[in-house]
C-alpha positions as CSV (number, residue, x, y, z in Angstrom):
1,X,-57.5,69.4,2.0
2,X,-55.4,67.2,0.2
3,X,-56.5,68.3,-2.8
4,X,-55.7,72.0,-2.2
5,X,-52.3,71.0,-0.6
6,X,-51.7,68.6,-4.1
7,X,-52.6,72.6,-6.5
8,X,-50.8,74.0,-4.7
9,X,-47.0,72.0,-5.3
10,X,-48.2,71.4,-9.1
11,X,-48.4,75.5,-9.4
12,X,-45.5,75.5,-7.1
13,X,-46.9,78.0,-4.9
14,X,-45.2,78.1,-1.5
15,X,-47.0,77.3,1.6
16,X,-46.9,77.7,4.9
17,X,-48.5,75.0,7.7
18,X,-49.7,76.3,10.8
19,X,-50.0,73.6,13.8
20,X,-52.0,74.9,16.7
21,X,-53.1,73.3,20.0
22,X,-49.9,71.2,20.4
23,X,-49.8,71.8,24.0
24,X,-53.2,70.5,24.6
25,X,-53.1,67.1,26.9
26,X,-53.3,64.2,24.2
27,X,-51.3,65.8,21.3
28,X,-48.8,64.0,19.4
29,X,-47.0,66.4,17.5
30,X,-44.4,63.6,16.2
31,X,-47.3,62.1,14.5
32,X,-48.7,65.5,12.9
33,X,-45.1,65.8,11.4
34,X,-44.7,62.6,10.0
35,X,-48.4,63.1,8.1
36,X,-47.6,66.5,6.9
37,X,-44.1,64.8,5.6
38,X,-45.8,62.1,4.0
39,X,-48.3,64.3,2.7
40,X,-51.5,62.4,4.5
């Protein structure tokens, strides 16, 4: 994945990020937003 994600901001292409099942019991969606910041 992180290769695709890496193509895609050289070409510049925008994207869009989906996050599904965030309001299963055990999610931590603070910590899925800090790795899509950070780019992890």
């Amino acid at each position: 994945m992180e290769i695709l994600f890496n193509t895609l901001k050289a070409l510049k292409i925008p994207t869009i990020i989906f996050i599904n099942k965030v309001d299963r019991v055990g999610a931590n969606c603070n910590k899925v937003f800090k790795e899509i910041k950070n780019g992890v």
